[in-house]
N, C-alpha and C positions, 0 to 999 in steps of 0.2 A: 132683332137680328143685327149683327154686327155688319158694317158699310166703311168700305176701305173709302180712305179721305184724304184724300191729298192736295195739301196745302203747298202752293208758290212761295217762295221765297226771291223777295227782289233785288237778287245776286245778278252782277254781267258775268255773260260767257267769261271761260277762261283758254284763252286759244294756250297752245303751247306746241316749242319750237319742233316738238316732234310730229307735230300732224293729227294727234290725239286733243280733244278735248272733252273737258269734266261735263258732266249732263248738264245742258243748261234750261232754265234755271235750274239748279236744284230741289229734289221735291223733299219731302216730309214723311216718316212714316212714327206712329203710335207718339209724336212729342220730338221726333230726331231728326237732323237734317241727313238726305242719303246723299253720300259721296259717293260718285261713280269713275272709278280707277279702270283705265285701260291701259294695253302695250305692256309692253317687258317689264320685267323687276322697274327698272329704273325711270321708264314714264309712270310709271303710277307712284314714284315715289316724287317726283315731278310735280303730277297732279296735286300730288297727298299735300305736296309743302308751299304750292301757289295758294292751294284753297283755305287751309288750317294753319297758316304763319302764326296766325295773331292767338288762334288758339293753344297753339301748341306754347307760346313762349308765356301766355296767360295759366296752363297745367304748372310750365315747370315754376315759374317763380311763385305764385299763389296759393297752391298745394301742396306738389312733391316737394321744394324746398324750403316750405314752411317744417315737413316731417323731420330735419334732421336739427342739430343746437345753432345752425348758420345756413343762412341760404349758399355762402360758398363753402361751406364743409359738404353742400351737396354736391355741388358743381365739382369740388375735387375728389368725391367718391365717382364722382362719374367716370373722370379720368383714367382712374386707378383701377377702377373693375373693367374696363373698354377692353386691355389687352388681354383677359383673361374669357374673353368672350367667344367661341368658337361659332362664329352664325353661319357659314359657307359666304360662297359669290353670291348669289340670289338676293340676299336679305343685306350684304353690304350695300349692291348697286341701290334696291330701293333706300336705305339709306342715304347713299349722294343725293339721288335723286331728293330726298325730302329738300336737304339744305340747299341745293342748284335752285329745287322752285320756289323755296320761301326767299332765298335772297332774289331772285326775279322778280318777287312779287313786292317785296319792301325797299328797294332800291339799294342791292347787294349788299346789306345786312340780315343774320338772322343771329340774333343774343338776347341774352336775359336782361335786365338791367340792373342785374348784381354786376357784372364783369364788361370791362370792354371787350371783349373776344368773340365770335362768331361762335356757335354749335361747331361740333366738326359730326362728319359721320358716324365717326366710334362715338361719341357720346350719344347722337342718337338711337343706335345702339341698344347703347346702357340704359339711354330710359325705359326699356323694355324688361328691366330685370325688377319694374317696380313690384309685382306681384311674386317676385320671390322671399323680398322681404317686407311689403306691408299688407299687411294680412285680411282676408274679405272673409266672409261668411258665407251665406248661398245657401240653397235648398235645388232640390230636384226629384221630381215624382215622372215616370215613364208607365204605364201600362197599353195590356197587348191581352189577344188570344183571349181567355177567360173569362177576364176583368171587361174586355170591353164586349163581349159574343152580344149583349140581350141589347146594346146602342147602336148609335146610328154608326159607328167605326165596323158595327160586326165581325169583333175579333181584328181588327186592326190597330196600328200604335200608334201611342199621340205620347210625348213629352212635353212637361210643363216646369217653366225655372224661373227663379227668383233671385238676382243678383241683390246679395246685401254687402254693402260696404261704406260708404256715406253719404251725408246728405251736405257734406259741404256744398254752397254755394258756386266755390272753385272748381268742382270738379263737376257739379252737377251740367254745369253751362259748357261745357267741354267734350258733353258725349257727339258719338256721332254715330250713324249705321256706314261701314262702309261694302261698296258690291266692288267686287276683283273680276275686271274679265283679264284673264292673263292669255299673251298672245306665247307662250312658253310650251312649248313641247311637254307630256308627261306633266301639267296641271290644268287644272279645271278650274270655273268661276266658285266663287261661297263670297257670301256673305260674312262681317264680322262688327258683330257689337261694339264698341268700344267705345276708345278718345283720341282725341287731337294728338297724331303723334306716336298712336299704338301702333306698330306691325304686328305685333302677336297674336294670338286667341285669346277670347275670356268666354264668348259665346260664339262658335260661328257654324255654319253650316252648308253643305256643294253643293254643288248642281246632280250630283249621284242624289240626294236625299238624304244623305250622313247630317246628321246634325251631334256636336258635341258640344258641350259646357263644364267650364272649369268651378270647381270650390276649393276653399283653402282645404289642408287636412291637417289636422290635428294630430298627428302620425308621432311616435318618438325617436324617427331616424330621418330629421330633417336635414341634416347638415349644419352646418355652419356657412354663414354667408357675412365678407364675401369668401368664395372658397380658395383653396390651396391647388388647385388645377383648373386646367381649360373644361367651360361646361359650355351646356344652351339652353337656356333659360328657357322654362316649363312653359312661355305663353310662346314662343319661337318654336318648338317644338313641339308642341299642339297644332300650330301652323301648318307645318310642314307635315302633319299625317293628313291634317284635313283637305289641303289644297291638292296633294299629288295623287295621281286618276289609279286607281287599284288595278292592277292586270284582270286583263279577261277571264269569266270563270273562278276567278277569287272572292273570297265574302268581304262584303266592307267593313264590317266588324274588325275580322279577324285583321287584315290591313293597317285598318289606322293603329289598331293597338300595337301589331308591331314595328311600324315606326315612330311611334310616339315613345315606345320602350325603348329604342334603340341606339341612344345619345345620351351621355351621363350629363344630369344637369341635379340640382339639388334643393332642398326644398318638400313638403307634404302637400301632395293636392289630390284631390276626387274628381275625375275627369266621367260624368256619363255620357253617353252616346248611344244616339238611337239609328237606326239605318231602315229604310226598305224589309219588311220580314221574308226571310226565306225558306224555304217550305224545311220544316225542321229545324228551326236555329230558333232562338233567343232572337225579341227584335232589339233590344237594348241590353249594354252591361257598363259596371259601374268598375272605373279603372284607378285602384288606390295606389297611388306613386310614392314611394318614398324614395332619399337619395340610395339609389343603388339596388335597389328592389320593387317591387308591383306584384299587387293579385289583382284578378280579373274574375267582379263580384258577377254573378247570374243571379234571376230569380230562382231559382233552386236553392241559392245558399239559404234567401230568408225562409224561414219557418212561421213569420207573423203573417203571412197572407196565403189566400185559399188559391187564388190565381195570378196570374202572372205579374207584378208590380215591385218596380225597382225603386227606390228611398236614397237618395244622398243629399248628407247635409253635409256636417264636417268630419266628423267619429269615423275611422275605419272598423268597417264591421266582419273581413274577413284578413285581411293583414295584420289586425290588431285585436283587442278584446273588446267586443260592443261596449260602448256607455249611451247611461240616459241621454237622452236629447226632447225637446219639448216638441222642437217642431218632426223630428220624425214619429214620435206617440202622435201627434195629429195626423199625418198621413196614415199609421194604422188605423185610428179610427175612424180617416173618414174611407180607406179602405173596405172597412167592415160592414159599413155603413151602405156603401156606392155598391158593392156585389160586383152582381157583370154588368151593370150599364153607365162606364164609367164612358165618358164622351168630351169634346173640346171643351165644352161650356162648364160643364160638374168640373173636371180634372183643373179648367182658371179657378173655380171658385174656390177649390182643397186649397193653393197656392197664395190665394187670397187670405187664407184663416193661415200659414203659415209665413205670412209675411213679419217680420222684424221693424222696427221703429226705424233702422237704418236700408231697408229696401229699396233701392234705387230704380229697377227695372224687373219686368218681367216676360215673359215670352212663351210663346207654345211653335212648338213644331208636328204637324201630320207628316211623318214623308211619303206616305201611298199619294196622297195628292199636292204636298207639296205647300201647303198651306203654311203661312207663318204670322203668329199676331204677336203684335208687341205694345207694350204700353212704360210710359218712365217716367219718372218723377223730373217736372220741370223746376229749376233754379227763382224763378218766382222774378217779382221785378224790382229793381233798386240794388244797393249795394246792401244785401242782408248779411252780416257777418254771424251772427248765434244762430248756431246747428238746429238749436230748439225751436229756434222761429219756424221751419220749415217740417218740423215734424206732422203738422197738419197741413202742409200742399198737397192736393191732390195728384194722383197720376193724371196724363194726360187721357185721352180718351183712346183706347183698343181700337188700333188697328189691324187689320187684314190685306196679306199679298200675297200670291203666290209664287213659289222660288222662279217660273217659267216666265213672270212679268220682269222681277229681277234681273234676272240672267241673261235676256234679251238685248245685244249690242243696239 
């Protein structure tokens, strides 16, 4: 049986000048330190940048800026793409807020040590358009209703995902989980997987029960990046469907989808989400983005399962013309396999056989109860620099929480 474990970490409180302070110590969940962000856009971005300075200037110089020909050819793409960034007030204030706490925290510096210059906000910014152009892989299986009637869910949903992307050392040491209680009118707390430094989505999920997760898409109407007009980049607006509280009597599905549609940003991604099932709806659907278009995949589209069960890897399967894929022929077969008593345990273990050499994290959400387990591949110890060294780390050990431990000021 799986036994939620949480590990201390021997951090000091971090007071800060608004009255708000980060959980302290901070705890631990499946391998990841949880950051707990409270107050407006701009304390939590406050928090975000007292707690994660060293990590965030350790992503950008060690990783992100290893990706381009110069560490400052990154630094001035940063620049360059910042005005063409449409985020709103919301996501700029959390921006200030990162650089106000990280230079409070470092003694009013926060820079790379390519450049003398500080971060400004716009570029923090811009490090959030990293998943528009460096590309992740990813899996995701959802079943409901059919698939799960003869287990212990009795026809309820459970969602299971597999973040693949690297196993750089850089980036491995950099993840974090963070919890949003936002004190903001019209949004709710969620949770979001990430890094040192991310605003966006990659994996997050509210206090409603919405859980969504990003994969790249292999779509052939990606745009061009960076682009010729003001966008908001696909993890910022992911954000923003997940965080704001659906009107009364509305489905959360149908919601997030359309505010997630509703801002031209650019790029191919497969965005699932699973919500609370309502009596006659789909409890998940699979949202294939491409610049300037989306369809909105149901289990009714696929034809390869008996009951209810949604597949995203990276291939659009209803925007585009299916292609082979190895790890979604694994989910049909263990589909075919599992019938209806697909349940938490079976649906980690399909995830497991569809894991990539490069899988970094992976995760299940129930939202009838609200359950969330996560496990992620740790950075290992020493300065390991070859990828291959770490292709035999373990994950850390499966953890268990519930969104209502979480979400809890």
């Amino acid at each position: 049986m799986l036994k939620r474990r949480i590990a201390v970490m021997g951090f000091f409180i971090v007071w800060l000048a608004s009255g708000w302070c980060l959980a302290a110590p901070p705890e631990r969940l499946g391998g990841l330190p949880v950051v707990v962000l409270k107050g407006t856009h701009y304390e939590r971005g406050v928090a975000h940048g007292a707690a994660l300075h060293k990590q965030i200037v350790d992503l950008v110089d060690n990783y992100l800026a290893q990706k381009t020909a110069s560490p400052l050819l990154f630094l001035l793409m940063l620049q360059q793409v910042a005005p063409l960034i449409d985020a709103g007030d919301g996501f700029q204030d959390e921006a200030r807020g990162i650089v106000d706490g990280a230079k409070q925290a470092n003694n009013g510096t926060f820079r790379s040590r390519y450049r003398d210059e500080d971060f400004t906000w716009q570029e923090v910014i811009a490090l959030n358009t990293y998943v528009d152009y460096i590309g992740t892989a990813c899996s995701s299986v959802s079943v409901w209703g059919g698939a799960t009637a003869d287990g212990a869910l009795k026809g309820g949903a459970v969602l299971a995902r597999n973040l693949d992307w690297s196993l750089s050392p850089d980036l491995l040491r950099n993840q974090a989980l963070f919890v949003h209680l936002p004190s903001e009118a019209g949004e709710q707390p969620f949770l979001s997987v990430g890094f040192a430094g991310f605003l966006g989505c990659l994996s997050c999920v509210n206090q409603a029960g919405l859980g969504a997760f990003l994969n790249l898409g292999y779509g052939d109407r990606a745009g061009t990046f960076p682009p010729r007009e003001k966008f908001l980049p696909a993890a910022l607006a992911f954000r923003r469907a997940v965080e704001t509280v659906a009107p009364e009597g509305t489905s959360l599905l149908d919601h997030f989808v359309t505010l997630l549609t509703a801002r031209h940003h650019i790029g191919s991604f497969i965005i699932h989400a699973i919500a609370p099932r309502e009596p006659g709806k789909d409890a998940a659907v699979v949202v294939e983005l491409q610049e300037g278009t989306h369809a909105v995949r149901r289990a009714g589209d696929d034809k390869q399962f008996a009951s209810p069960v949604l597949v995203a890897t990276n291939h659009n399967r209803l925007a585009g013309k299916a292609r082979a894929c190895q790890r979604y022929s694994i989910a049909v077969a263990g589909a075919a396999t599992t019938g209806r008593v697909f349940a938490p345990d079976n649906l980690w273990q399909l995830l497991t056989k569809m894991q990539r050499s490069d899988t970094m994290q992976r995760m299940l959400l129930v939202p009838a109860t609200g359950e969330f387990r996560l496990s992620v591949r740790q950075a290992g110890s020493g300065a390991i620099k070859k990828v291959k060294a770490l292709v035999s780390q373990p994950f850390a050990a499966v953890e268990s929480i519930t969104l209502k431990e979480l979400f809890t000021p």
